[in-house]
N, C-alpha and C positions, 0 to 999 in steps of 0.2 A: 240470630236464631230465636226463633218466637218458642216461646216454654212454658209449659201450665204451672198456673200460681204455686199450688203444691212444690212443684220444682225450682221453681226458682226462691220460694220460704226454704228447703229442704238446702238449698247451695251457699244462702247466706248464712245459716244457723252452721254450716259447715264451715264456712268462710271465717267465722269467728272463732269455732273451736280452734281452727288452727290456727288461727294469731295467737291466741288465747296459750297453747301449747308452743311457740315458739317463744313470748315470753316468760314463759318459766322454762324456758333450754329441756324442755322433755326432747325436741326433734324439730323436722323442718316444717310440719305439720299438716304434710300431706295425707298419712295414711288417716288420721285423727278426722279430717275435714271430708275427708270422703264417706267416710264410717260414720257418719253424722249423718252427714247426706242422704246413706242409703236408709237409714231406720228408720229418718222422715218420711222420703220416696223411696220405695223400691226399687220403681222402673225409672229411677234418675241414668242412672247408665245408657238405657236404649232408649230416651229420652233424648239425651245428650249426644247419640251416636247418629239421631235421625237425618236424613238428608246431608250426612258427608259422604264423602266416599274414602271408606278404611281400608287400610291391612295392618294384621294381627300377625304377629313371631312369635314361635313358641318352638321349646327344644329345651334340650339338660344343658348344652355347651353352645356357648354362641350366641344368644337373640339379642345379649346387649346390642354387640357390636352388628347385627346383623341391622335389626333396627334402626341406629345410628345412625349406618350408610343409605335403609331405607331412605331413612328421613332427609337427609340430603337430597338425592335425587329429587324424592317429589317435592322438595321445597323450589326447584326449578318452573314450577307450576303451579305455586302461590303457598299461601300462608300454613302449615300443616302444625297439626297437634301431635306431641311426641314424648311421651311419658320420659322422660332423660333423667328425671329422680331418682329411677329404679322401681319405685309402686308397680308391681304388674301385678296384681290380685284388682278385686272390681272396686277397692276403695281407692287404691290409689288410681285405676282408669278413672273411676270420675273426678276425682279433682284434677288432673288431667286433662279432661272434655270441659272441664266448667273453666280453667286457666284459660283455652283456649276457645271460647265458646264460636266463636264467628269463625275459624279456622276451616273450609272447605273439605281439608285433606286431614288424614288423622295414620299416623304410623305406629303400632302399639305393640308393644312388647306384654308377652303375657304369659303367666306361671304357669307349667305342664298341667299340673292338674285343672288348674280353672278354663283352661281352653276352650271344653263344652258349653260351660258358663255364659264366658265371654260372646264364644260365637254366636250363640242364640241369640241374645243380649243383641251385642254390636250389627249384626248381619254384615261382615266385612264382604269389602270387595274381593279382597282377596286372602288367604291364608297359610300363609310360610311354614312350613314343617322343619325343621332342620334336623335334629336327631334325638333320641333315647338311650340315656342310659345310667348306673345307677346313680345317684343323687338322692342322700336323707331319706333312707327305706319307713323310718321311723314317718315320715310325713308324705312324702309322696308316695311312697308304694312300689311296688316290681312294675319294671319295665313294659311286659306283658300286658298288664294289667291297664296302665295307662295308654298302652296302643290300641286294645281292645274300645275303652272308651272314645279314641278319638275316634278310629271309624265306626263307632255308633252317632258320634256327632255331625262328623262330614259326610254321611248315609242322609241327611234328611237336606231334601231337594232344598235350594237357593237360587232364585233366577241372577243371573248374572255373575254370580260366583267361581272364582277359581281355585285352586290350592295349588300351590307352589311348592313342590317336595321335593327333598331331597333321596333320590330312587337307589342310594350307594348302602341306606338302611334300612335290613330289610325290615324293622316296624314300623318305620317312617311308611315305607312304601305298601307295607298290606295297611297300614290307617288311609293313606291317600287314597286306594285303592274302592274305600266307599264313595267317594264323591266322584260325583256325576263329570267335572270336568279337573285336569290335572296338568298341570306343567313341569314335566319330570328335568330334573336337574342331576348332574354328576360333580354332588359335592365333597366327594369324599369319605372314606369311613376308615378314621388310620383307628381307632378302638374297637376292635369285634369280640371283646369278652361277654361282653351283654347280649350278643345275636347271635350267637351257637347254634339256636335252636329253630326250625320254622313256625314263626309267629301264626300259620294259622292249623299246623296240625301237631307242633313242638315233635317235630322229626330233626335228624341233624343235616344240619345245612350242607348241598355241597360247596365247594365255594374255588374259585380257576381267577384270581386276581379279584376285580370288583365283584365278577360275575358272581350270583350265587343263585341254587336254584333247591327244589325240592320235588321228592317223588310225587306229593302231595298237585303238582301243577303250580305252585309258587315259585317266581321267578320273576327277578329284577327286570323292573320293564324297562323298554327303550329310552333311553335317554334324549333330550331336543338341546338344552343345554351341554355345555363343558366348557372348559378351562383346556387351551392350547400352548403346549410351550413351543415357539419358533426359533432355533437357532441362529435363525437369519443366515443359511449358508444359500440361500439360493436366491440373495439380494435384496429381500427384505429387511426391516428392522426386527433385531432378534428384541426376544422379550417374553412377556405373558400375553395371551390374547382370549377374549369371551371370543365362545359358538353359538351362535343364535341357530335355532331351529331350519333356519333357511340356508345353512352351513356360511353364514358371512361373519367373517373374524371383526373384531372388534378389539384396539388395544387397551389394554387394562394396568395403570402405571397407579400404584396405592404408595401410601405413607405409610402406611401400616406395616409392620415386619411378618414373616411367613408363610406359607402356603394355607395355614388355615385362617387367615384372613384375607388372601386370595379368594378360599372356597365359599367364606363368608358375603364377599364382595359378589362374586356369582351367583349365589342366592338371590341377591337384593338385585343387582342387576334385571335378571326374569320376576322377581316381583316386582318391581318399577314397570317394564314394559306391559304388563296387565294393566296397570295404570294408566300407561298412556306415553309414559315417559321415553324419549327412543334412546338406545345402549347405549352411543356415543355420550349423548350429554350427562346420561345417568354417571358413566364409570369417569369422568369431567368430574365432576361434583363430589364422587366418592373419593376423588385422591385429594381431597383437599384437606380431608380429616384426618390428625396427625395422631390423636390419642383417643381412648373412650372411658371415660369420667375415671379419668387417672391412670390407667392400664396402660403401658408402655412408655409413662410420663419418666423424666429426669427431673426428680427434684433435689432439693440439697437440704443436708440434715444434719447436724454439728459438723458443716465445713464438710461434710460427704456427698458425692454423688452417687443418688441410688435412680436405678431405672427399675421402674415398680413392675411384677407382673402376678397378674390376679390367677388361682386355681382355684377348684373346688370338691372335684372327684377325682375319682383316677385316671377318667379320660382325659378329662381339661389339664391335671397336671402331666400329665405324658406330652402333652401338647404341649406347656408352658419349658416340661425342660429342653425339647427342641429348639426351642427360642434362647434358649441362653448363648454368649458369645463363649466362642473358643477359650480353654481350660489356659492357654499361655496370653491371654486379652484379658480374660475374667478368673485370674485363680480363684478368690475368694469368692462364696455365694451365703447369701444369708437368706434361712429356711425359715419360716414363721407360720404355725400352726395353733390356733385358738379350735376350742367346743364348745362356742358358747351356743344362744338358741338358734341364730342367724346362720351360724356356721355346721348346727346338725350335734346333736352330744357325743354319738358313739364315734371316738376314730381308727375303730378298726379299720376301715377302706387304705391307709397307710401302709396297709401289707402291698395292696396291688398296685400302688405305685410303681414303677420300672427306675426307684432312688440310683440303680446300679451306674446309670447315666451319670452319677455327680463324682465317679473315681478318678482321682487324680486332682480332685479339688480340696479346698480349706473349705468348709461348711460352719457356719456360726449360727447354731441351732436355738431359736427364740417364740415366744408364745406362752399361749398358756400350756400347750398339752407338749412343750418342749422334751420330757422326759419320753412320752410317747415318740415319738420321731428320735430322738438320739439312738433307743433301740431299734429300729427298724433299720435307721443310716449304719449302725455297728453291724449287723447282720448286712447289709449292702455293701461294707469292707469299705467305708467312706470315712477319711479323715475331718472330726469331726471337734465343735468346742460349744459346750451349750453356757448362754446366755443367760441372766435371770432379767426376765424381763421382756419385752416385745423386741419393736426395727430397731426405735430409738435405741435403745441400749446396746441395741449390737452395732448400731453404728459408731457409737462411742468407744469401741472395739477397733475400729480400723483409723490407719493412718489420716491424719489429714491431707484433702487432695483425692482421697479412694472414690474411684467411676467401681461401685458393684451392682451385681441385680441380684435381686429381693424376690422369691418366691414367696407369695403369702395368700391366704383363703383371707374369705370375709372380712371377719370383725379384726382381723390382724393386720391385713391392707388398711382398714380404716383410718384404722388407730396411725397404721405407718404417716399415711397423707395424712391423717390431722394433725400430728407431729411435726410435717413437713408444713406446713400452715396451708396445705390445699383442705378445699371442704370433704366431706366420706363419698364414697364412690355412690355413684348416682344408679346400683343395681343391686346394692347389698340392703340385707333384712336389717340394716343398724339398730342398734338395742333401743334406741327410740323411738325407731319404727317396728315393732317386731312381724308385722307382717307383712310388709314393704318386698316381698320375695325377692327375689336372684337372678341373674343373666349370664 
C-alpha cells in the first residue's frame, strides 16, 4: 500500500511510541502508537483503510467474539487485518491497519459510540450491528441515544455498502433501518430490559415471542437469516444449522459453548457472505476457534482448574450464567467484580443482574467491589464467602485438583489470566491501555 509521506512519518513516530511504552511495561502499546499517529495525520485511518475491502462490528455484547469468527472466515481468502488486541477506538484501528498494512481484508471490531466515526473514516464494505444495551452510561450514554446516532450514520449513501443487523433488536433494527441496503438477521434478543420502548416514537412495545411491533408502524422486519434446530427425526443429521436467504440449510458445528455464540456465529456467517465468502466454508473456519482471547479458556492457577468467562453488564452477565455447568458438576463459582476505569466506576447495574441463577451454589466472592456483590448475592438468597483479594486468591480457597468457572468483568478476568501466565484479554480497556474499549 502506497501512503503519503505524512503518513507513513505519522506511523513511525507511532511505531516508536509503542516500543518506547512497551519498555517501560506501561502496555502493549497499541493504543499509545495509534494516538501518535493520529495527532501527526489525522486522516492516517482512512488512509490506511484505502483500497481494502472492511467490515466493522459494533454492539454492547458480542463484537469480540463476533469479529474473531469474522476474521476467520475471511481469512479463507487471504491475509486480513483484525484488531484481536481489543483497541476498537480509532487509535487502536490504526495501529491495527498499519500492523497489517498490505493486508487486503480488514475485520474490525469497533466501540458503540465510535461507530459513526469509524464508518466515515473506514467506508466499510460491510457493517455488523449486533445489539444495544446498557453499558457505562457514565461514557457511552442511553441506549437511545446511541441508536439515534447510528441511523444518522448509516443514513448517508455508500456505494457498495451493506449493514448486517441483527432485526431481533428493536434499535438495532430502526438504526439499520437508515441504510439504503440491509441484511436482516435473527440473532437473538434473550435481554429486553433496554427495548421496552419504540425507538422511534418511545410508545411501549408490543411484543408475541421475537415479534414486536408499534402503533407507531415500527416493526421487526423480515428476517433472510436464522439459526435452525433439526432434530434429525426425519433422517437427517440432527444439530444446528444456518438459513441462508434462499431457505438452504447450512450445518453449523462451533467450539464455542451456547446458543449465543451460535447467534454470534450467524452474524458473521451473513457478514462473511457480503464478502464473498460462501456459508459452507465460512462456518468450516469458524468452528475451529476454541476460545476468544481467554474467554472460555481452562487455565490452571495454584494446581486449580478455572474455565474463565468474561461479563460486563447485565445482559452479558445473564448470558454468562447460562453458560455455567450444572450446580451438582460445578458447585462452587467464583464471582469477581472490579470498578476500576476499564470496567465503568458505578456498580449499581449489580442489581439487574438475574444472581438468583447461582442458588444452590458455594459462591467465593472476589474483586475489588467484592463487598458490593456479597450484598446483592445475600439479597439473591445465595450461599455465599467473600475473598480479600481477586481470582487468584479465591483459587487458593479451593481444593487442589478444583475444575471451577470464574465469572469476572474486565480488569478482574485480567488480572485472573495474567495470574494464570496468559497475556490480558485481547478486548478489555486494561489500565495500560485506558482507552483500548471493550467487546
Amino acid at each position: 500500500m502506497r501512503l503519503p509521506v505524512r503518513t507513513r512519518l505519522a506511523l513511525l513516530a507511532g511505531g516508536m511510541a509503542g516500543g518506547l511504552s512497551r519498555a517501560a511495561r506501561r502496555g502493549n502499546g497499541t493504543t499509545i502508537s495509534g494516538r501518535v499517529a493520529l495527532v501527526l495525520d489525522p486522516q492516517a485511518l482512512s488512509r490506511l483503510a484505502r483500497g481494502r475491502r472492511s467490515a466493522v462490528v459494533s454492539g454492547t455484547n458480542g463484537k469480540t467474539t463476533t469479529t474473531r469468527l469474522l476474521a476467520e472466515a475471511l481469512r479463507t481468502h487471504g491475509m486480513v487485518a483484525h484488531n484481536d488486541r481489543g483497541a476498537n477506538m480509532p487509535t487502536g484501528l490504526v495501529a491495527c491497519l498499519a500492523r497489517d498494512v498490505d493486508a487486503p481484508l480488514a475485520a474490525l471490531e469497533v466501540d458503540e459510540p465510535w461507530l459513526p466515526t469509524v464508518v466515515a473514516a473506514v467506508d466499510p464494505r460491510v457493517v455488523v450491528l449486533l445489539n444495544l444495551s446498557r453499558d457505562q452510561l457514565d461514557r457511552v450514554g442511553e441506549v437511545a441515544l446511541l441508536a439515534h446516532r447510528w441511523r444518522a450514520a448509516l443514513a448517508v449513501p455508500r456505494s457498495g455498502s451493506v449493514v448486517v443487523a441483527n432485526a431481533d433488536d428493536p434499535h438495532v433494527a430502526w438504526a439499520a433501518m437508515g441504510a439504503d441496503r440491509v441484511a436482516w438477521v435473527a440473532a437473538g434478543q434473550a435481554w429486553r430490559a433496554d427495548s421496552v420502548l419504540c425507538p422511534a416514537c418511545s410508545r411501549l412495545l408490543a411484543r408475541v415471542g421475537q415479534e414486536y411491533s408499534c402503533r407507531c408502524g415500527f416493526r421487526r422486519p423480515q428476517v433472510g437469516w436464522r439459526l435452525v434446530d433439526d432434530p434429525g427425526r426425519d433422517g437427517g443429521d440432527a444439530g444446528t444449522y444456518v438459513r441462508d436467504p434462499d431457505g438452504r440449510k447450512h450445518r453449523l458445528d462451533l467450539s464455542l459453548p451456547g446458543r449465543v455464540n451460535q447467534s454470534n456465529a450467524l452474524i458473521a456467517v451473513a457478514a462473511a457472505a457480503q464478502m464473498g465468502v460462501a456459508v459452507d466454508e465460512a462456518a468450516a473456519a469458524m468452528a475451529r476457534v476454541r476460545e476468544i482471547a481467554g474467554r472460555y479458556a481452562r487455565v490452571d492457577l495454584a494446581g486449580r482448574a478455572l474455565r474463565l468467562l468474561l461479563a460486563k453488564n447485565p445482559a452479558g452477565w445473564a448470558v454468562a450464567l447460562d453458560l455455567l455447568r450444572p450446580p451438582a458438576e460445578c458447585p462452587t463459582v467464583v464471582v469477581a467484580v472490579n470498578a476500576r476505569a476499564a470496567d465503568g466506576r458505578d456498580p449499581s447495574w449489580l442489581w439487574d443482574v438475574p444472581f438468583e441463577a447461582l442458588g444452590g451454589r458455594h459462591v467465593l466472592v472476589a474483586g475489588d467491589r467484592r463487598a458490593d456483590v456479597a450484598v446483592r448475592l445475600a439479597y439473591a438468597g445465595v450461599e455465599l464467602e467473600i475473598v480479600d483479594g481477586g481470582v487468584a486468591e479465591a483459587a487458593r480457597r479451593l481444593g487442589p485438583g478444583s475444575l471451577v468457572d470464574v465469572l469476572a468483568n474486565y480488569t478482574a478476568f485480567d488480572d485472573a489470566l495474567a495470574a494464570a501466565g496468559g497475556r490480558g484479554t485481547a478486548s478489555t480497556p486494561a489500565a495500560s491501555t485506558p482507552d483500548a474499549h471493550h467487546g
